[in-house]
N, C-alpha and C positions, 0 to 999 in steps of 0.2 A: 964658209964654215970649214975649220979645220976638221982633219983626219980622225983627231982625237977624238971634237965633238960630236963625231959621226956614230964614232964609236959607243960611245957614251949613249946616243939615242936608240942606237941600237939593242944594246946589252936591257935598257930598262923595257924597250915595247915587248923584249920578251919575258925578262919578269914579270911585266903588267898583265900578258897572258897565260904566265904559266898560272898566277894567282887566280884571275879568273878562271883558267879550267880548272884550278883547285875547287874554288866555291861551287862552279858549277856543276862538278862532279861531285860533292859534299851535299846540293841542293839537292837535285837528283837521287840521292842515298836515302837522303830523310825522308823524301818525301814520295818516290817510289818505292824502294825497296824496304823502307820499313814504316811508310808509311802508314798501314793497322796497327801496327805497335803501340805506334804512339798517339794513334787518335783511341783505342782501347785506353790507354793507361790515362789520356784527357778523360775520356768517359767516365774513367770509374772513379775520378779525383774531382766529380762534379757531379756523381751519383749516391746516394746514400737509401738504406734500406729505415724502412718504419715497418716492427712485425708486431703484429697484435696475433697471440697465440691462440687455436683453437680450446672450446669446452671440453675440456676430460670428459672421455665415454663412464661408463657406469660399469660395477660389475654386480650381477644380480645371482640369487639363488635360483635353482631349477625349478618354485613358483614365480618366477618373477619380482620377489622382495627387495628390494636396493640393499647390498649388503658394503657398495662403496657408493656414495651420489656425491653432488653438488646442493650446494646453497646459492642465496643469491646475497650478495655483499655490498655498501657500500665504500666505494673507495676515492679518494681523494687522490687528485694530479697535480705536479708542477711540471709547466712547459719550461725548461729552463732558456729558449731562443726568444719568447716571447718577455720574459723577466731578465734577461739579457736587454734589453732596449729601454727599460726604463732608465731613470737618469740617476739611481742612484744603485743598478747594478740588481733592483726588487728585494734592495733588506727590508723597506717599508712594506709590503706586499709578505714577504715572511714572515714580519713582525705579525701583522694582522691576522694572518694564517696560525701562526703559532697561538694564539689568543684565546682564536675561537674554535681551534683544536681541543685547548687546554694541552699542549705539549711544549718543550724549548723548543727557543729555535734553533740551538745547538742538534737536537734532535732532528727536526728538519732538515737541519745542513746538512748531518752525515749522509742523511738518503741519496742529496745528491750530488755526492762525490764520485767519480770513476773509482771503479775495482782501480787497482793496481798503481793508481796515484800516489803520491807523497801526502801517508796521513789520512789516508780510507780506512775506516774501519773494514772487517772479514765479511766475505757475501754473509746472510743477504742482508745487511744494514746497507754496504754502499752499491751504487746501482752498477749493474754488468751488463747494463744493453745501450742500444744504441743512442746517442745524444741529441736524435732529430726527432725521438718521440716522448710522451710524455710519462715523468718518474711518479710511480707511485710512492705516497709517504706516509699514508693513513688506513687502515681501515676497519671492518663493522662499522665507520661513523653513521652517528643517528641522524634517523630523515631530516630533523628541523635544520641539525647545521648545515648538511647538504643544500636545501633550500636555500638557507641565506646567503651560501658562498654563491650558488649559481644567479640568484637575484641580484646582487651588489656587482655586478661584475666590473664595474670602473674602480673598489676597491681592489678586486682581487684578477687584475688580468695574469692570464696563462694557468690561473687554478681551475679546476675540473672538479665536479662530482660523478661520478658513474656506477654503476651497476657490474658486479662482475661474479663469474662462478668461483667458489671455494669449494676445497674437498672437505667433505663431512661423510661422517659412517656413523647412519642412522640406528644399528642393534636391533634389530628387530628382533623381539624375547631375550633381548636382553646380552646377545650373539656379542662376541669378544673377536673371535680368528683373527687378530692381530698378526698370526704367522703364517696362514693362508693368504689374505687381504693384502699385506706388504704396506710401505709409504713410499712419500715421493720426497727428494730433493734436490738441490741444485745439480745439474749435468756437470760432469766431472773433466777435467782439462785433459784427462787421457783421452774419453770421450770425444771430445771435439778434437783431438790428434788423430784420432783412429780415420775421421772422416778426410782426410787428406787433405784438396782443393776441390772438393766437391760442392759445387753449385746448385745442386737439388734444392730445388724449393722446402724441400721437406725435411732438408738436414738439421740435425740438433746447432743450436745458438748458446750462446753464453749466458743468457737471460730464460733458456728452459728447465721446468721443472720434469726429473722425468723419475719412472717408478724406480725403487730400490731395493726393493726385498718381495718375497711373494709372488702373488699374478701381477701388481702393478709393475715388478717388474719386469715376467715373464712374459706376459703380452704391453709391454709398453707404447710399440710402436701404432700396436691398433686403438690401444687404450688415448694417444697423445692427438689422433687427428691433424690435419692439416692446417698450418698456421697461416690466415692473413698476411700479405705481402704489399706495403705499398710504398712505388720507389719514387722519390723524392727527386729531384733538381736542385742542386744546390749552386752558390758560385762561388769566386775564390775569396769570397770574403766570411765563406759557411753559411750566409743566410739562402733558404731556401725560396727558390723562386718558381716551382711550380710541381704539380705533382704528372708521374710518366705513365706509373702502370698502377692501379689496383686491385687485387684483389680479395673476396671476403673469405675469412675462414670456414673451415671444415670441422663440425661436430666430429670427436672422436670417436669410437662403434663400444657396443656397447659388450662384453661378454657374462656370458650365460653358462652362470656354471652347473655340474651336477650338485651342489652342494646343496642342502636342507636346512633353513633357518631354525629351526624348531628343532629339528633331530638336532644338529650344532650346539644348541643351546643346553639341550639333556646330557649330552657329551662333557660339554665343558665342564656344566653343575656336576655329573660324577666322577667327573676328573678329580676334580674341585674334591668331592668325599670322601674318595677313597685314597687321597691324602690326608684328610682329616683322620680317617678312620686309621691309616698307621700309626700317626699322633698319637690318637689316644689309647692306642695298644703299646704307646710308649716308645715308638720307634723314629726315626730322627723325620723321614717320607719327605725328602729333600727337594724331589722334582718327580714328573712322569708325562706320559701321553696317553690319548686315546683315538683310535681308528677304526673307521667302519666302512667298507667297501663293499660293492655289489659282486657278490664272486662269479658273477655269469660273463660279464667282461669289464669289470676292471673301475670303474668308476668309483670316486672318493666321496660319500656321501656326508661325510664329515671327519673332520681330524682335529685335534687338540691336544696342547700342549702347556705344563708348568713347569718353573712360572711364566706369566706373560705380563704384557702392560696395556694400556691403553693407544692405540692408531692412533688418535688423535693428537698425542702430545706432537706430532711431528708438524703437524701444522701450522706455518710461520716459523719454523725449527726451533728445537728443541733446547732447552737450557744446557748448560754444564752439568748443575745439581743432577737434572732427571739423564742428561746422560751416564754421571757416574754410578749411578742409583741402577741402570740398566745393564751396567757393565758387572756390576761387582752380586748382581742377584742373577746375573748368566741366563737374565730373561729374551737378551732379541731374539737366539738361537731357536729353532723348531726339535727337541726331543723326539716328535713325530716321524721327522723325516732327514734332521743331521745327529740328532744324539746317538751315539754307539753303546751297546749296553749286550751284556752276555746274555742268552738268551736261556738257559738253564735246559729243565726238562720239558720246554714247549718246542726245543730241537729236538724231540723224541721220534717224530714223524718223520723227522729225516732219518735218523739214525734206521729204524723200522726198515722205511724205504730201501737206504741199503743194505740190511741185511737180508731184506727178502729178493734184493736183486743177486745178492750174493752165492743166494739158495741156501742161506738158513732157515727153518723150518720155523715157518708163523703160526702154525697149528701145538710146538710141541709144547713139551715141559721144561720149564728152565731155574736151577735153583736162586735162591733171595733171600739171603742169608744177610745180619745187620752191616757186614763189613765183608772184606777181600785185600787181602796182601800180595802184593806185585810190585817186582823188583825192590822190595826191603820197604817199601812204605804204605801204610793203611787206607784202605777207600771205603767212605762208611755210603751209607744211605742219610738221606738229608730227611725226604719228608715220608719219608715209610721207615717201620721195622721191617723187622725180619716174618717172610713169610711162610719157609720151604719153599718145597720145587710149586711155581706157579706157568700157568702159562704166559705167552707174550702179550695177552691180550690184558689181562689182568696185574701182567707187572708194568703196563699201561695206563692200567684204570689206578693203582696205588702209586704210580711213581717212583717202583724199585730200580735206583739205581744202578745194583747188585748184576740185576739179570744182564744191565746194558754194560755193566764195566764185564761181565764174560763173554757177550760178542764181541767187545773190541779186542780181546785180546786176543780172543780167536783168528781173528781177521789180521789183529797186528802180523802176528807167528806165521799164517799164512801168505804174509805177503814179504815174507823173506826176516822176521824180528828182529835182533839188534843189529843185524848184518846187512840186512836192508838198506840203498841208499835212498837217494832224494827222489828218483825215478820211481821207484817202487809202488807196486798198488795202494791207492789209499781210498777206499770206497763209500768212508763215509765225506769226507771232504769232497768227492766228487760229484755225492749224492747232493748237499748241498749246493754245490756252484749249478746243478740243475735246476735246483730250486729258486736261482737266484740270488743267492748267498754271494757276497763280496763282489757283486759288480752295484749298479746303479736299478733302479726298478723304472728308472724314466719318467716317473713323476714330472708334471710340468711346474715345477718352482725350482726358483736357481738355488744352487746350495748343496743338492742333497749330495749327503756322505753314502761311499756303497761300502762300509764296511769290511770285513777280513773273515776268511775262513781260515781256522785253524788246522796246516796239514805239515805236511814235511815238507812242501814246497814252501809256504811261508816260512816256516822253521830255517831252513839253510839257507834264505835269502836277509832274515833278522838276523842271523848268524854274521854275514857275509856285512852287514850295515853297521852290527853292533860291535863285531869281535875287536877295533883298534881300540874303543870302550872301556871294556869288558876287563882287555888284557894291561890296558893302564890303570884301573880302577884294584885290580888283583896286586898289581905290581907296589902301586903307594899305599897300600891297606887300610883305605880310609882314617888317615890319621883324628881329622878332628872329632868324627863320631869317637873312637878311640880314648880322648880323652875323660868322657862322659859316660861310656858304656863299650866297652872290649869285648864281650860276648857279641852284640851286636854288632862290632867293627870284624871281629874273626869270622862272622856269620857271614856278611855280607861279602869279605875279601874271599871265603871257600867257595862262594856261588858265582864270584865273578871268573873265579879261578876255572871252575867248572866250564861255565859257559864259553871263556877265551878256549878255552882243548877241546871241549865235545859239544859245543851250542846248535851244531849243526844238525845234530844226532838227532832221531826221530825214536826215541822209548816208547816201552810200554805205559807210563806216565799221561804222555804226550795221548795218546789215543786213545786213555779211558777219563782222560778229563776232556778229550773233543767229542767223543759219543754222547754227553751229555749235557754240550752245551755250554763249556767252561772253554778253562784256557785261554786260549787267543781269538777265540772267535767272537767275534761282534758284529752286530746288526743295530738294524732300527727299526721300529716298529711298525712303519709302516713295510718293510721286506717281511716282515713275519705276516702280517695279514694277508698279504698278498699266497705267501708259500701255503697259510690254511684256505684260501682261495680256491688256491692249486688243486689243494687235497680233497675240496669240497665240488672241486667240478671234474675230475676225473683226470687232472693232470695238464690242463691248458693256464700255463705261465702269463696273465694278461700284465700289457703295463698301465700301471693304476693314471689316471683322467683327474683331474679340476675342473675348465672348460671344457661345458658340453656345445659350444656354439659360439659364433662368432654375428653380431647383430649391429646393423648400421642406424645412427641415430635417428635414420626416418622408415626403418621396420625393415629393411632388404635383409634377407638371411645370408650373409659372406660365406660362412662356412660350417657349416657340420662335423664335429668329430666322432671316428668314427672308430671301433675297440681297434686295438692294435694287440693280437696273439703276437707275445713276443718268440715262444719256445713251447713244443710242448715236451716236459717231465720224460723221459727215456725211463720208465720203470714200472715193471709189469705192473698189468691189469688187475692181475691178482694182488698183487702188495698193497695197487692205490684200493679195490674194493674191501680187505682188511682194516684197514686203516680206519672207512668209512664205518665200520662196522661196528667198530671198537671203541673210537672217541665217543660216541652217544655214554657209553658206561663210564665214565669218567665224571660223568656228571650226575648219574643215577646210582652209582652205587660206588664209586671211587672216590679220587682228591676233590672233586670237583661238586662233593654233594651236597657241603654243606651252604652253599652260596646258594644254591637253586632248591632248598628246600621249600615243598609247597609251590612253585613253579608248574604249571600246566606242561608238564614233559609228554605229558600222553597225544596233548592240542599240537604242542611245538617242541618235539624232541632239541633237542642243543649236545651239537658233539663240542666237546673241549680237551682243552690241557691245560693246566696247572704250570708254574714253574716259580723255584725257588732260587735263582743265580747267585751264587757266589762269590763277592768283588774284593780282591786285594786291599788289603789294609782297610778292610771294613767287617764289624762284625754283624751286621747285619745284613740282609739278603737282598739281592732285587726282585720285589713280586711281580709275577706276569699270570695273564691270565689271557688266552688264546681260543678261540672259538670261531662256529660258523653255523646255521639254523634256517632252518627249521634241517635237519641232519640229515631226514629223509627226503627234502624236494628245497635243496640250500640256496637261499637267496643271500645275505649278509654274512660276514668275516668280522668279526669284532673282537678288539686287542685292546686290553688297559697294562699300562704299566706303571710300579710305582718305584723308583730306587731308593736301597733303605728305607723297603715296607715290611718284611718279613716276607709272609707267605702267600704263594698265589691265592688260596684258595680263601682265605680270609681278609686279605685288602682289595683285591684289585675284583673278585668274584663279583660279589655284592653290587656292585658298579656292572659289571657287566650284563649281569641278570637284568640290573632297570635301565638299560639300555634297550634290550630286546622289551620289557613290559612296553615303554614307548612305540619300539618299531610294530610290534603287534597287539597294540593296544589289550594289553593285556589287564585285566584288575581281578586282583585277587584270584581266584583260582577262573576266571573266564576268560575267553579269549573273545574279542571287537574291533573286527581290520576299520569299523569305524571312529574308536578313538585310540587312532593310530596317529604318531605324531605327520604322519607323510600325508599327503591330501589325497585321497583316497585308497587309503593302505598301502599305497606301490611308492615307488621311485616313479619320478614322471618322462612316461614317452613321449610328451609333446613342449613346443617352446611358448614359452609367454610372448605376449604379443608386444612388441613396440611401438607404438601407434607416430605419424609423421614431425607429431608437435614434441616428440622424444618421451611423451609419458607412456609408463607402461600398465597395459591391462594382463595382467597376476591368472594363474590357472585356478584359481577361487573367485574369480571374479573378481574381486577390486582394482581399481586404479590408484597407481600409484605418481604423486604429483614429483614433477622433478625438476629444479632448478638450472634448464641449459641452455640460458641467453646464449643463441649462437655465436654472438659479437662481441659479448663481453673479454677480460682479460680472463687471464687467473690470477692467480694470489700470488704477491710479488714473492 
């Protein structure tokens, strides 16, 4: 063999072994070092999940009433793996299905298209879950067709009849809380963003329905239970060749609120009235709320709000029509607890408050004359005349505005008057955010708005938001208004003008429209009940409760809630026992007497406040009506409000007074804690029983039957 050939043998036995240590180093790579890698990513490309989702827990009132349950449904299934294998792909099988549906099969089809395909209809018509279990297409179907799809079953392989829970809200007397209660719908894509790569058994799916509004939402996670898991085998052809793990699901718990079906129901009805009753006093009585709290700690024994709609429509989701219908009547919203509204002269007890922390004199005389001129412009009294010099107790009981625009101006001057900056004393707005004014009350529903206290701190910070505004709006002088009305275009350019140079300024304006509950300050009703709460139990700030408990579908008590003192009120003893003193007259001989006429005030004194608000580009007032009772040994805080009712004392009163006839079974001039709407005159210290089979036995005794096939789905 020549030199050359030698060579030639040589140079390939080492490429033949560098290749081999290639591969065998490349082997080695795969197969050691990342060897879990890729048997994990085998795994999961021949693993597939089947979730059958737990029964929604229930939410009941503090008898034990079902004020959200289940039913029991039936619902039709298409295995689309099983209808996949027939020979013609199962149109014939849909055809038949559709038949004896009575629905298209076009209809059918869409159900079972993937979300997000070419040509799916929007959740929930096309299905969002997984493809290895079975789509639901139908449901309420009637027993008999159920029957003969499960009988035939060589006509109809991979269709299913089964049994599953839907939400239904039974009303018990006829209970509405649409905006306590909440609904539920599909989990939202941010939702399942938020969860990262979280493998929790229990993490939200693309196929759950979860709460949206309300305690459904609030307590969702306890509300949703834990969903059935059973993981499949699949191979690379997708049929499934055996199953790996299962598991049953988890009843969701059940929560037990403070709420009162019956009280609820009297709430809503005088809600209900005392918008009628502006109506017919000729006033527009647009919207309102009403609230009742335990003012010992804090508990919401009912709340109510207009307008509202029916819970139900959400079920199987909601049309377009009744959506637009909901939008444009500003019904989803809770008044109760996000509407913002001036609060008038039932902010009187704050005002009070600080002036007697200020050491103005709560004993003296003070004049209440029909009006008052300061800094060039008039301040009248709204729902009083003129009285003379009265006391504060008495320009309390009438509603003299008069007396309160001379404390504030007192207080403005003293806390440095025009010269004053932003830093400067401001004691009634202090007074307030003690009270709770402009933060949150903590309410357990998502939503709630905390409102604005009207001070100089707000004042220079509107300033500071609005002034590039302010000072473009001055600058182009509203041309188009202009063309239509020039007074009103000069109007509005001198006040923008104003407010671009001095909007930060804190006048004497500015602080005898806040003393009285005007201006910029806005609350919601449930922060006012909460603040006569305050004043009815010596100054302990509680934050108002929904859920009184937390109950697991086979009776374990999870958790008890338990009052939460948020603050207590920083203001003398002596201011808050004035205060206590005073408001009974308001109802006895003041604003407030003509609503409680005839009322057993001697059985059940009722301190109140009256208030007539004020509202920009409206000529009519927002009625309120503020209270808490029995005034000598105070258990309830009770708040109606109407916007665009006129006057408290004549729309929202009336309402409130038969508010309390229910809570103390009051008739006619007697008083009977036994036809008390509450079961045995109280709020209840004790919880209704959950019994194992998930029915509940009620603190009057009855059972209540409930729909929670553990197994079943839910409502697609």
């Amino acid at each position: 063999m020549s030199e050359r050939s030698n060579l030639r043998l040589l140079v390939l036995a080492v490429l033949v072994a560098s290749l081999l240590g290639t591969l065998v180093a490349r082997a080695f790579y795969l197969q050691v070092m990342t060897g879990e890698t890729y048997r994990a990513a085998a795994e999961s490309n021949t693993v597939r999940e089947a979730v059958e989702p737990a029964v929604r827990g229930l939410i009941l009132d503090q008898a034990g009433r079902p004020l959200v349950g289940n039913r029991t449904s039936v619902v039709v299934t298409v295995d689309r793996q099983v209808l996949e294998k027939e020979d013609d792909g199962g149109e014939a099988v849909i055809r038949r299905l559709a038949k004896i549906l009575d629905m298209q099969e076009a209809k059918i089809a869409e159900r079972l298209v993937n979300c997000g395909t070419e040509g799916a209809k929007p959740p929930p018509i096309c299905w969002n879950g997984s493809g290895y279990q079975p789509i639901p297409v139908a449901n309420d179907v009637d027993t008999q067709t159920a029957l003969t799809i499960m009988e035939r079953r060589s006509d109809f392989p991979g269709i299913s009849a089964k049994l599953q829970a839907v939400r239904e809200y039974p009303a018990p007397f006829g209970v509405n809380a649409a905006h306590l209660l909440g609904y539920l719908g599909p989990v939202s894509a941010e939702q399942i963003a938020a969860q990262g790569e979280s493998q929790d058994p229990d993490r939200l799916r693309i196929t759950d329905t979860v709460g949206r509004t309300g305690l459904e939402r609030e307590y969702d996670v306890e509300l949703r239970g834990q969903p059935g898991i059973t993981t499949l085998a699949v191979d690379t052809s997708g049929q499934v060749t055996g199953t790996l793990t299962s598991t049953p699901p988890v009843a969701g718990n059940y929560v037990i609120t403070s709420l009162d079906a019956r009280l609820q129901s009297v709430v809503e009805g005088q809600l209900v009235a005392a918008i009628q009753r502006a109506r017919d006093e000729g006033y527009p009585g647009k919207s309102g709320a009403a609230v009742v709290v335990d003012v010992q700690t804090g508990p919401v024994l009912a709340m109510a709000s207009y307008p509202t709609y029916d819970p139900a429509i959400w079920i199987g989701g909601v049309t377009k029509k009744q959506y637009r219908e909901l939008i444009s009547t500003e019904a989803l919203s809770s008044n109760a607890y996000q509407g913002l509204f001036a609060p008038g002269s039932t902010f009187k007890v704050i005002s009070t408050a600080a002036a007697g922390k200020e050491g103005y004199s709560l004993y003296g005389q003070y004049p209440c004359p029909s009006s008052v001129r300061v800094g060039g412009q008039k301040f009248r009294n709204f729902e009083s005349s003129a009285y003379g010099r009265i006391s504060l107790a008495r320009a309390i009981e009438v509603s003299c505005n008069t007396v309160f625009y001379g404390l504030a101006e007192r207080m403005w001057l003293a806390a440095g008057g025009p010269e004053a900056g932003s830093a400067a004393a401001d004691p009634v707005a202090e007074t307030a955010k003690m009270f709770g004014l402009g933060s949150a009350t903590g309410v357990d529903l998502p939503g709630e708005s905390v409102g604005r206290v009207s001070s100089r701190e707000f004042k220079a910070e509107n300033w500071r938001a609005m002034r590039e505004t302010w000072c473009a709006n001055a600058a182009h002088g509203y041309p188009e208004t202009r063309k239509t009305d020039p007074k009103l275009a000069d109007y509005f350019t001198a006040l923008d003008k104003e407010n671009c140079e001095n909007g930060f300024l804190w006048r004497a304006g500015d602080a005898l429209n806040a003393i009285i509950g005007q201006g910029d300050t806005a609350v919601t009703p449930l922060q006012m009940a909460m603040v006569y709460a305050a004043v009815a139990n010596g100054g302990n700030l509680y934050q108002p409760q929904v859920a009184k408990a937390i109950v697991s579908a086979s009776g374990d008590v999870i958790k008890e809630f338990q009052p939460v003192l948020k603050s207590k009120v920083e203001v003398p003893k002596a201011t808050m026992t004035f205060l206590r003193r005073t408001l009974p007259g308001v109802t006895t001989v003041g604003s407030g007497e003509t609503a409680f006429a005839g009322f057993p005030l001697d059985q059940i004194p009722v301190a109140s406040k009256t208030g007539s608000a004020q509202v920009t580009g409206s000529d009519v007032s927002t009625s309120w009506y503020a209270s808490y009772a029995p005034a000598d040994d105070p258990k309830y805080a009770v708040i109606v409000m109407v916007t665009e009712g006129g006057t408290g004392s004549k729309t929202s009163g009336p309402s409130v007074r038969k508010i309390y006839e229910a809570l103390f079974g009051v008739r006619g001039g007697s008083v009977n804690p036994s036809d008390s709407v509450l079961l045995g005159g109280e709020p209840q210290d004790t919880l209704p029983i959950v019994r194992p089979d998930g029915t509940v036995i009620g603190l009057n005794g009855q059972t209540s039957g409930v729909a929670t096939a553990r197994s079943t789905r839910r409502s697609p």
